[in-house]
Each structure stands twice: as structure tokens, then as C-alpha cells.
TORKOL-4160 file (C-alpha; in steps of 0.2 Angstrom, whole numbers, padded with zeros to 4 digits, m for minus):
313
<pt num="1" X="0000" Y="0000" Z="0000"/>
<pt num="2" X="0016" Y="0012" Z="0004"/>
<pt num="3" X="0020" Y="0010" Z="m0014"/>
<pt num="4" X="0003" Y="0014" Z="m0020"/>
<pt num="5" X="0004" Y="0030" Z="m0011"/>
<pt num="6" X="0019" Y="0035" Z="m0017"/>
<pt num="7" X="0013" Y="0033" Z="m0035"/>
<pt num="8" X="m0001" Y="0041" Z="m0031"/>
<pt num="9" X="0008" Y="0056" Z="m0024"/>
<pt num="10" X="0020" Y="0054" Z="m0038"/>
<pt num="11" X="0006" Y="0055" Z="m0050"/>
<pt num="12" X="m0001" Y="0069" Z="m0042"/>
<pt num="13" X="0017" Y="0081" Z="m0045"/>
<pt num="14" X="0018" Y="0075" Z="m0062"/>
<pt num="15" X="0001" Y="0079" Z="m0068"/>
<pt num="16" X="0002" Y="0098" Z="m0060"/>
<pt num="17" X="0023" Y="0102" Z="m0063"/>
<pt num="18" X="0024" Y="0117" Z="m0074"/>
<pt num="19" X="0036" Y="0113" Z="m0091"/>
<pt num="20" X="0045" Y="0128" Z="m0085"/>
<pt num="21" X="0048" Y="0137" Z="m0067"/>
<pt num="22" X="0030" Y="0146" Z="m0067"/>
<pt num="23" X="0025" Y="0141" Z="m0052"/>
<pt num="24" X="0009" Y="0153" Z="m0053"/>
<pt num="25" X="m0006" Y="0151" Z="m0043"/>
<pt num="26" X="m0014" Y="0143" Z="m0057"/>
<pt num="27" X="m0001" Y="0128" Z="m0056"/>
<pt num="28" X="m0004" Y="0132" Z="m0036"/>
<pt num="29" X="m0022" Y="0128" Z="m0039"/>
<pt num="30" X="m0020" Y="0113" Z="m0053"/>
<pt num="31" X="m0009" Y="0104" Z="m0041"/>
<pt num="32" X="m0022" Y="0106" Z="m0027"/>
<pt num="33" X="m0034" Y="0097" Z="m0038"/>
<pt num="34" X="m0022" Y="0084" Z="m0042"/>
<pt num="35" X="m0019" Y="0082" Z="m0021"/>
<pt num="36" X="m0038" Y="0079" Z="m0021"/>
<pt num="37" X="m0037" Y="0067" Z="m0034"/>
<pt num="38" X="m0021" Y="0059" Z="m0023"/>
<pt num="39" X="m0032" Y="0059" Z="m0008"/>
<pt num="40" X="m0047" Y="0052" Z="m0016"/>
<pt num="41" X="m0034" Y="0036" Z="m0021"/>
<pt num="42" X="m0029" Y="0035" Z="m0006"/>
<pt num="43" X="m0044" Y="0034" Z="0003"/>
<pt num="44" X="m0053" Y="0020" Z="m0009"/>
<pt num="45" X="m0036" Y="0009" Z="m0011"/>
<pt num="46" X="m0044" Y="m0002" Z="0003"/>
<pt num="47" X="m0059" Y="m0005" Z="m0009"/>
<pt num="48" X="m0055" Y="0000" Z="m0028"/>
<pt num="49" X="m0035" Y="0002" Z="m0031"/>
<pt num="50" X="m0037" Y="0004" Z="m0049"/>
<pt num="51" X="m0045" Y="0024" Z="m0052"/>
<pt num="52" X="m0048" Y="0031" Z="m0068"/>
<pt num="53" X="m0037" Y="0046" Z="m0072"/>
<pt num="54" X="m0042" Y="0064" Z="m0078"/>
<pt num="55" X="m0045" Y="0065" Z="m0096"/>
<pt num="56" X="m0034" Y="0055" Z="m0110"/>
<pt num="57" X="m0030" Y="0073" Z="m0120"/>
<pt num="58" X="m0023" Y="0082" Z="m0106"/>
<pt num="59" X="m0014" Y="0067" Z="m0100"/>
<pt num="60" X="m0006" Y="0062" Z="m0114"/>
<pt num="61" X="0001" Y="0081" Z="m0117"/>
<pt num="62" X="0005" Y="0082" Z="m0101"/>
<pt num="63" X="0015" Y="0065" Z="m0105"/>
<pt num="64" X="0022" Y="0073" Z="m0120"/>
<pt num="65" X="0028" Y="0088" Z="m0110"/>
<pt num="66" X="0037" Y="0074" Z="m0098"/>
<pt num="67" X="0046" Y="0067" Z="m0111"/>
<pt num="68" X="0054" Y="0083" Z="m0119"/>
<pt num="69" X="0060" Y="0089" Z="m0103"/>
<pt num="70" X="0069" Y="0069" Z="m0101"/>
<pt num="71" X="0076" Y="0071" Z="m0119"/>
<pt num="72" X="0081" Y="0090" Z="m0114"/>
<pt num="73" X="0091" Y="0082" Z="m0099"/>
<pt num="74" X="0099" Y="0068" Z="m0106"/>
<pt num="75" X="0105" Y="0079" Z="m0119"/>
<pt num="76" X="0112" Y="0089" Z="m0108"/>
<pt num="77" X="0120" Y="0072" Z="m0100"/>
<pt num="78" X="0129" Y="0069" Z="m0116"/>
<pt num="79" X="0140" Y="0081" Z="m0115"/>
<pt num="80" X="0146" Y="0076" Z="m0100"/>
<pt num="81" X="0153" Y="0058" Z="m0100"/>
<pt num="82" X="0161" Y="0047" Z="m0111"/>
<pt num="83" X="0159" Y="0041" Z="m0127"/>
<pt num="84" X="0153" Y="0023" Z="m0123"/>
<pt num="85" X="0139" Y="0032" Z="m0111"/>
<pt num="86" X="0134" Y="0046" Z="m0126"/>
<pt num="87" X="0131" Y="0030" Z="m0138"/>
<pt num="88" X="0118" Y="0024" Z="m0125"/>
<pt num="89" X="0110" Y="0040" Z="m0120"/>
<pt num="90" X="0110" Y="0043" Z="m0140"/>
<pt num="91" X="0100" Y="0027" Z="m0142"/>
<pt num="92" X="0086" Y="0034" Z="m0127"/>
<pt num="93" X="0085" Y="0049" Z="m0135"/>
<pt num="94" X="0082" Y="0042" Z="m0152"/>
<pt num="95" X="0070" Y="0031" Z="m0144"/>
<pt num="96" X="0060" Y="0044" Z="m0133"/>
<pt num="97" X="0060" Y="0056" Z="m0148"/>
<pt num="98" X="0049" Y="0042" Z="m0157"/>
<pt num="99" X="0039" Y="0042" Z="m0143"/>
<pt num="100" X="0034" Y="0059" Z="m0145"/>
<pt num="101" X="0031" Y="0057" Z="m0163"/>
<pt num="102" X="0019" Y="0040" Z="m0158"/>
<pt num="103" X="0010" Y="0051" Z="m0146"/>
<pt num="104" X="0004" Y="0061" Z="m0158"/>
<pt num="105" X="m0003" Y="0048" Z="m0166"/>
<pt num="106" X="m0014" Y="0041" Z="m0153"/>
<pt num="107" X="m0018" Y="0060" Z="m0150"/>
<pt num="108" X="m0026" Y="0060" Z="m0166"/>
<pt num="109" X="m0033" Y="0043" Z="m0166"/>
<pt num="110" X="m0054" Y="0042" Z="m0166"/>
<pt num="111" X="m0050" Y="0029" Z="m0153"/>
<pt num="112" X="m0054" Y="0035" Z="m0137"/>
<pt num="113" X="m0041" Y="0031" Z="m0122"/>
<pt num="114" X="m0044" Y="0028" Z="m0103"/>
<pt num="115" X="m0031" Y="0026" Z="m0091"/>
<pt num="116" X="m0031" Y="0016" Z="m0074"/>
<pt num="117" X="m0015" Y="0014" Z="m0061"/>
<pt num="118" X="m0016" Y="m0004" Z="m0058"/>
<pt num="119" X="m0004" Y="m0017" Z="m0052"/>
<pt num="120" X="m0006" Y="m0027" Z="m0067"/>
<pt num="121" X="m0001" Y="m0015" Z="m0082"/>
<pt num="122" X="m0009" Y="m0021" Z="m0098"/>
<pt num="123" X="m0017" Y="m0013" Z="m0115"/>
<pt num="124" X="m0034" Y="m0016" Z="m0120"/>
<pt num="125" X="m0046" Y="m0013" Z="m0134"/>
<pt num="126" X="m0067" Y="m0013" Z="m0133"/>
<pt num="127" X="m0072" Y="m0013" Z="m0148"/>
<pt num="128" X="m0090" Y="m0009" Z="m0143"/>
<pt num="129" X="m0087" Y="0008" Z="m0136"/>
<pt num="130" X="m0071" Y="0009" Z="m0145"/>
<pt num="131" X="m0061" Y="0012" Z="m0132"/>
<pt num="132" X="m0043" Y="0007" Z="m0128"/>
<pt num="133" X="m0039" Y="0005" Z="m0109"/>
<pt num="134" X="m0021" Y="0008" Z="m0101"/>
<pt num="135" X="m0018" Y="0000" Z="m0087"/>
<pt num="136" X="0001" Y="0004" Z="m0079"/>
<pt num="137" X="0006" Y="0006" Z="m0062"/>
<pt num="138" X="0009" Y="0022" Z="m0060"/>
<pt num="139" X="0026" Y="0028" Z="m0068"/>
<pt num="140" X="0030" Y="0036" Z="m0082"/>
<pt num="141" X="0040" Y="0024" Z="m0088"/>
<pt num="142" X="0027" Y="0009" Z="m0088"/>
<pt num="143" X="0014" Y="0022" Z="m0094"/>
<pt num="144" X="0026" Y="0023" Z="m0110"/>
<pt num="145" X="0027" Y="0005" Z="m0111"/>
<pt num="146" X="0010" Y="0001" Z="m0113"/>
<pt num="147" X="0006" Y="0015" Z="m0124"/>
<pt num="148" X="0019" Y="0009" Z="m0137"/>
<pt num="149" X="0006" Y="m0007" Z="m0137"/>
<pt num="150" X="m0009" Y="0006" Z="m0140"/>
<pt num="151" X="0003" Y="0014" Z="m0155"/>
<pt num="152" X="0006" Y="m0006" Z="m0161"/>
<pt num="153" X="m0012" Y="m0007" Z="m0162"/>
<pt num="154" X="m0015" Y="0009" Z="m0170"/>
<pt num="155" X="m0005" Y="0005" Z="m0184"/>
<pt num="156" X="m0008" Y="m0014" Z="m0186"/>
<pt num="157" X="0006" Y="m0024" Z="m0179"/>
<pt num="158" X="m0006" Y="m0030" Z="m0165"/>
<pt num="159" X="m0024" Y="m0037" Z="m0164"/>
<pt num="160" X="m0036" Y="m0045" Z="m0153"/>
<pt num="161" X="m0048" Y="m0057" Z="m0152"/>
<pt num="162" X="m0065" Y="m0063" Z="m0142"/>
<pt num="163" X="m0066" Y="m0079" Z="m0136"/>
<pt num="164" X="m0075" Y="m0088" Z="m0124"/>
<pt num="165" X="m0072" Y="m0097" Z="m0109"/>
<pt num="166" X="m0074" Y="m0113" Z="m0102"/>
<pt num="167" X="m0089" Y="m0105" Z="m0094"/>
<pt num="168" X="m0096" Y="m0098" Z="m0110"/>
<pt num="169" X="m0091" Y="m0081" Z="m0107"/>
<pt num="170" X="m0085" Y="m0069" Z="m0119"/>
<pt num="171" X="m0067" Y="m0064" Z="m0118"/>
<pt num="172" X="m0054" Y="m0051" Z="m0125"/>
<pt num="173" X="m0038" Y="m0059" Z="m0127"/>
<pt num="174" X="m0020" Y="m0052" Z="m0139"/>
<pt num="175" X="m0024" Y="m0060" Z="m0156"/>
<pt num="176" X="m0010" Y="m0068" Z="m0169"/>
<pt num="177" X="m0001" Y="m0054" Z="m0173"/>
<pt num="178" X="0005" Y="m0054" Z="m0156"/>
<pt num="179" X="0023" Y="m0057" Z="m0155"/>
<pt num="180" X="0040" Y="m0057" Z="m0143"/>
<pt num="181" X="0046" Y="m0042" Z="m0154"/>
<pt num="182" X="0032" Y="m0030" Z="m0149"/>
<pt num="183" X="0037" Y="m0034" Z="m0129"/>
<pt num="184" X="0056" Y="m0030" Z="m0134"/>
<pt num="185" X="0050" Y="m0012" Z="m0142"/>
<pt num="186" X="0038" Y="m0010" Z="m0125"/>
<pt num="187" X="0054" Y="m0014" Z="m0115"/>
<pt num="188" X="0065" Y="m0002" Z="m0122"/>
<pt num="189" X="0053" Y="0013" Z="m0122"/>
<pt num="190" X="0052" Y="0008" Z="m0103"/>
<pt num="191" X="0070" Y="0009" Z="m0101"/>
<pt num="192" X="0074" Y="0023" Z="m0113"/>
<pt num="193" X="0063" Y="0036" Z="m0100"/>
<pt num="194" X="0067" Y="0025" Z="m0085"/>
<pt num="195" X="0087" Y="0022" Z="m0088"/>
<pt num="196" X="0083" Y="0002" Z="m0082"/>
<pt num="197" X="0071" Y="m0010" Z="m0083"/>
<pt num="198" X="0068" Y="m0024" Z="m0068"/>
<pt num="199" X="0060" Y="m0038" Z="m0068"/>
<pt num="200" X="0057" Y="m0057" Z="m0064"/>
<pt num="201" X="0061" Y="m0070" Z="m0074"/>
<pt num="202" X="0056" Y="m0089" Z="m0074"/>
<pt num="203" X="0067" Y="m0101" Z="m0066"/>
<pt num="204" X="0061" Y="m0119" Z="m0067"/>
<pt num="205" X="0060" Y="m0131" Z="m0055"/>
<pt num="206" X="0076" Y="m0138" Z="m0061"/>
<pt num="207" X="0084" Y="m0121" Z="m0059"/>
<pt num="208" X="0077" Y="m0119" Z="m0042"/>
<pt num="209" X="0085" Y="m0137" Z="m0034"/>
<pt num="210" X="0103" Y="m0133" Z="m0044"/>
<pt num="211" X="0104" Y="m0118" Z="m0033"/>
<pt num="212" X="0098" Y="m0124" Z="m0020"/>
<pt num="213" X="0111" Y="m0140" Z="m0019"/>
<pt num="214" X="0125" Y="m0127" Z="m0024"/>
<pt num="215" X="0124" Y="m0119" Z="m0007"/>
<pt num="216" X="0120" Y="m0102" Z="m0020"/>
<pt num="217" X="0102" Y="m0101" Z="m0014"/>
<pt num="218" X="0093" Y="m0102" Z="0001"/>
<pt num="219" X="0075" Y="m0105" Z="0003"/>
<pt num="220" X="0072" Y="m0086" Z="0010"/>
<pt num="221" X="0081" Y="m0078" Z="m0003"/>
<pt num="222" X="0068" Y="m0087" Z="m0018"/>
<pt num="223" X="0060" Y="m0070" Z="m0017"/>
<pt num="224" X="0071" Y="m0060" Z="m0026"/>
<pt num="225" X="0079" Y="m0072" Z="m0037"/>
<pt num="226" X="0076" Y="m0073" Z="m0052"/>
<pt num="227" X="0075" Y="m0054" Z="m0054"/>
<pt num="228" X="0084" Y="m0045" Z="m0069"/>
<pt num="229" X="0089" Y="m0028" Z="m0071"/>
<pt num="230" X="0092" Y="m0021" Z="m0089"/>
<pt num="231" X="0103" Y="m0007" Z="m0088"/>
<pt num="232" X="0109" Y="m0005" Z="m0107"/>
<pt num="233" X="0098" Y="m0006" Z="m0123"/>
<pt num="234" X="0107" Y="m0022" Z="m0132"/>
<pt num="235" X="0103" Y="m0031" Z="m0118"/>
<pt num="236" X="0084" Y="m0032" Z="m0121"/>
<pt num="237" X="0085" Y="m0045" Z="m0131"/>
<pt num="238" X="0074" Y="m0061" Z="m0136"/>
<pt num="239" X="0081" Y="m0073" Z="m0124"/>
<pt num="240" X="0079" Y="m0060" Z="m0110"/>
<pt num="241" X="0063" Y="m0055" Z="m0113"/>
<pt num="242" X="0054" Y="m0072" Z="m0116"/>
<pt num="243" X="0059" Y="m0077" Z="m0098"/>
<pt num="244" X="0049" Y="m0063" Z="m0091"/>
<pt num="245" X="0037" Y="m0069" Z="m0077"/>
<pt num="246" X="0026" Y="m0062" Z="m0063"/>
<pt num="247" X="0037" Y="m0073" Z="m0051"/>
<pt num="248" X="0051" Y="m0085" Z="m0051"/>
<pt num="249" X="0037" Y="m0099" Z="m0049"/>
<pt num="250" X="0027" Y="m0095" Z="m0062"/>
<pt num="251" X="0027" Y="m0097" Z="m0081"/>
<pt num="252" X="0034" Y="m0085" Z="m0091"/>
<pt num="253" X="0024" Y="m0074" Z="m0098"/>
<pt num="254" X="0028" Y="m0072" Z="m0116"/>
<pt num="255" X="0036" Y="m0091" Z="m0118"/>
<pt num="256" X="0018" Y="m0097" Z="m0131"/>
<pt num="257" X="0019" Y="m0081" Z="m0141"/>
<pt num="258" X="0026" Y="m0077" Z="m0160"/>
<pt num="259" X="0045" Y="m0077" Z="m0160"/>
<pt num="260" X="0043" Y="m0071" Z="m0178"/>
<pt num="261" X="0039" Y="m0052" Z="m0182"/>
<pt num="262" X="0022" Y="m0051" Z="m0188"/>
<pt num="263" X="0009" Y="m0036" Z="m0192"/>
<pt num="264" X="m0007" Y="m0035" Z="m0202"/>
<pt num="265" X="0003" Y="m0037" Z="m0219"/>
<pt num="266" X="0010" Y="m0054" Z="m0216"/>
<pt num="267" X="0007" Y="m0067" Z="m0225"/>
<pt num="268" X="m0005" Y="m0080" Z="m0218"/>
<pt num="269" X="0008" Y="m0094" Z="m0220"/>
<pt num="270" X="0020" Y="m0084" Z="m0208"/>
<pt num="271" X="0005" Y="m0080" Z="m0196"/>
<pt num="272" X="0001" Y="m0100" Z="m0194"/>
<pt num="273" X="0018" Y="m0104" Z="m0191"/>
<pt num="274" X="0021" Y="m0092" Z="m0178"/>
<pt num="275" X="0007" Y="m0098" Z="m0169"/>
<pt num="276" X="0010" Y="m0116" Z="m0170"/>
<pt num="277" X="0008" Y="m0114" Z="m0148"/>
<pt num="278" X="m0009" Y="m0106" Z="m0152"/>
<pt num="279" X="m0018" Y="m0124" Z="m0164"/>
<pt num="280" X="m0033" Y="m0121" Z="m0157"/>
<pt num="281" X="m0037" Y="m0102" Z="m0159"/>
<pt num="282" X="m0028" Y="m0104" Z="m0176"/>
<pt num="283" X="m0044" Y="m0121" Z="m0180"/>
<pt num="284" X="m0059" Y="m0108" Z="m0172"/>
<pt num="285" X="m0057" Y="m0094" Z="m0183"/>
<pt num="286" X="m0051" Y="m0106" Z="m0198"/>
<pt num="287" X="m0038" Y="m0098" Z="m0203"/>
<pt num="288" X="m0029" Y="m0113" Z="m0211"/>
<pt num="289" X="m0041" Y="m0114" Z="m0225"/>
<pt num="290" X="m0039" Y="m0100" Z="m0230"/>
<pt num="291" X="m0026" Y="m0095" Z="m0243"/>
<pt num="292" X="m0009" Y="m0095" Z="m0235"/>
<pt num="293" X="0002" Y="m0081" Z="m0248"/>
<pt num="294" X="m0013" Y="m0071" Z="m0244"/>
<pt num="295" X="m0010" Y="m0057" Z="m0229"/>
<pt num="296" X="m0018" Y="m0060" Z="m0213"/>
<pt num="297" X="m0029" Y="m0043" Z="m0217"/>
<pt num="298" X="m0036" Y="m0050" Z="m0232"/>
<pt num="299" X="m0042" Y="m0065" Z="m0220"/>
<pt num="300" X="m0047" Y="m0050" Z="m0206"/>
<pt num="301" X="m0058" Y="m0043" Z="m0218"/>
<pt num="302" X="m0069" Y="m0057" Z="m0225"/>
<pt num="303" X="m0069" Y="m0065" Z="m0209"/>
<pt num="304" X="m0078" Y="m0048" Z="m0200"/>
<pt num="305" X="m0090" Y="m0049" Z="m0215"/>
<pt num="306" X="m0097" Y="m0063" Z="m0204"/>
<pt num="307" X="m0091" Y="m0061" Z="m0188"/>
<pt num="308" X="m0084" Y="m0048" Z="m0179"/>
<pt num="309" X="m0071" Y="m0058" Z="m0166"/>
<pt num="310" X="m0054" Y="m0051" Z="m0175"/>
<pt num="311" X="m0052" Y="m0033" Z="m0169"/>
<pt num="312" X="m0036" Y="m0025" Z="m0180"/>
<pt num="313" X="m0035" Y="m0007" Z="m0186"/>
């Protein structure tokens, strides 16, 4: 909960800090109704953690604002150190630079956008009220992240799809374009504002008795093993990033998806195969018989004639 009020505070300066030193009482009075906002959190974490945040325009300018004045700092960073460290500031700035340019994209989008601070950072798209929710835990830095899926999805390298349950119930899951080369671009946006990236990793059982026998691990310290922290670029690589887990214990997260780039464009043939984890979603929409040199849009589009489960842009 300490945490929670910390990014709710952290929230709270952020949304209300002036892009310059005018600290006017109209700042005074915006971040006065941002406290409010912090309070408000505060108070209801014991019975809704996740709270909606002000309106998506002004956020994501505000975000915007945030991001020039990182670039403006690094920059000046630059000059300063050597030239093995100005090679990977140059590689942040590049990569917030095409941040801002992405933001203005979503900005313009006629999708709406809603953002929650919750524990369990996620993008979604509802179709039905044609609204992509941001779900991030409260940092700038996870913010970006998750909004470089919202860009993917603007411009077709992601999709989603409804299924149902065991239960019968209708479900929103990330569709076949999905692909470990999308988490890599959301990693490096984290880590270009952030500087690193930490994160758990999954460690099998096998893994787990090795250390263990090795005298390296002791059973108190499984907690925080498994936990790596990315502090250049290059190292967000494939075989980092498909380890990535929500605890040492638990299945990676990313371990089922496409290994191989994929977006709207590609060809059905290169779809099926890099989703041969996935046989079953790829028998219910069918998507075996239908011409594989075509590209997966071609598919999208006769397929929504019908039904509409395959949400791409």
C-alpha cells in the first residue's frame, strides 16, 4: 500500500509540474486538484485500487511535456561523460524522440483512451465503445510502455480477439499478430525514460533445486531471485525478454507467443507458423483454410463480413 501512495503522490506532481519554473497560482491551484485526486486514491485503495485518471487529452500532453523535458536532460548528460555512455544516451534519446512522434498519433486517433493505475499493467481494446484502456502502475515509464502497445495497435502490428471461456463467457484476449518483438520495443521505451528495466524471470523447478544444492540459494532468498535488471539497450534481447514472469514460480509470460515479427501485412503462412503454440485459436477462426500467400488482413476482412471476433485497425 506504501507503494501505492507513493505513485499516487508521484502521479499527483507529475500531472500539476509546470514545463518551466511558473510556479503561478494557477499551477498552485492545478496541483491542489491533483492532491484531491491523490487523496481520493488513497482513501478507496482499501476498496478500488485501480482509479480512472483525468481526461486522456490532457494526459497524454502532459505526457508529452514529460518526455521533452527527459530528452532535454539527457542531452544535456551527453556532453558530459564518455563516449561509450553518449552511444547509449543517443540510443534513449532516439527512442523517446519516437515516442513523441507515436504520441501524436494516438492524440489523433478516433479511438478513445482511458487510463487506470493498476498493479497489473496491460493494454486493452473494446471494440463496442471503441475504447482502448491503459492499465500501468503508475510511472512514467510503464505508462510509455503500454502505450507503445496502443501505438502497435494503431497501426496494425497488433490485434485482438474474443473468445470464450470454459464458462461460456465472452473474452478479450491479444490476437495472432502478437509477437515477442512487440514486448522487446515496449521494454526499451520503458528503459529509454526509466534508464533500467527490472523484472522477474522464470526459473524452473530444475533451476530452483541446482541452486539450491549449490549452497548459492537459500530458501528465503527465492523471493528475489530470479530478478533481472536491464541497464543497457542491447541487452533487451529475445532470450531475456521471453523469460519474463510475474514470479520466479510462475510461467513465463511471453514463452507461447510469436517469435517471428508479424503485423497485419503478413502473410497467412507466416501467421500460422508463428502460432504453432496457439492450434486451437488458429482451427476456431479457420484460418488454415484460407489461402496462405494471402496477408492476414485479407483474412481479417472477409472473416468480419461474418463475424466480428478479430479486432485490428
Amino acid at each position: 500500500m506504501i507503494r501505492n501512495i507513493q505513485k499516487a503522490i508521484d502521479y499527483a506532481i507529475f500531472a500539476a509540474t509546470p514545463a518551466t519554473g511558473d510556479y503561478t497560482s494557477k499551477h498552485q491551484t492545478k496541483l491542489s486538484t491533483y492532491l484531491q485526486l491523490c487523496q481520493d486514491q488513497i482513501n478507496g485503495m482499501a476498496t478500488a485500487p485501480a482509479k480512472i485518471d483525468p481526461d486522456s487529452d490532457v494526459k497524454l500532453k502532459e505526457l508529452k511535456r514529460k518526455v521533452e523535458a527527459k530528452i532535454t536532460a539527457l542531452e544535456r548528460e551527453k556532453k558530459q561523460v564518455s563516449e561509450s555512455e553518449q552511444q547509449e544516451l543517443g540510443r534513449r534519446i532516439k527512442e523517446l524522440k519516437d515516442a513523441q512522434k507515436e504520441l501524436d498519433k494516438i492524440i489523433a486517433s478516433t479511438t478513445k483512451y482511458a487510463f487506470k493505475i493498476d498493479k497489473y499493467p496491460e493494454f486493452r481494446f473494446d471494440k463496442k465503445s471503441n475504447t482502448g484502456t491503459i492499465k500501468y502502475d503508475g510511472s512514467i515509464g510503464s505508462l510509455l510502455n503500454e502505450l507503445k502497445h496502443a501505438f502497435q495497435f494503431e497501426t496494425g502490428k497488433i490485434d485482438f480477439i474474443e473468445t470464450q471461456d470454459a464458462n461460456g463467457q465472452q473474452q478479450l484476449g491479444a490476437g495472432l499478430l502478437y509477437d515477442i518483438h512487440d514486448e522487446i520495443e515496449t521494454y526499451k521505451r520503458q528503459y529509454a525514460y526509466d534508464g533500467m528495466v527490472k523484472f522477474q524471470i522464470e526459473l524452473s523447478s530444475e533451476d530452483l533445486m541446482n541452486a539450491l544444492k549449490s549452497g548459492k540459494l537459500n530458501l528465503k532468498d527465492i523471493g528475489s531471485t530470479g530478478s533481472v535488471t536491464i541497464k543497457k539497450m542491447n541487452q533487451i534481447t529475445v532470450d531475456v525478454i521471453v523469460k519474463v514472469s510475474d514470479g520466479v514460480a510462475k510461467k513465463s509470460l511471453y514463452s507461447t507467443i510469436s517469435r517471428k515479427s508479424l503485423d497485419k501485412n503478413s502473410r497467412i503462412k507466416d501467421v500460422i507458423k508463428g502460432n504453432k503454440n496457439r492450434k486451437n485459436t488458429l482451427e476456431h477462426f479457420g484460418l488454415k483454410n484460407f489461402d496462405k500467400k494471402k496477408p492476414y488482413i485479407d483474412f481479417v476482412k472477409v472473416y468480419i463480413s461474418k463475424k466480428t471476433y478479430i479486432h485490428v485497425k
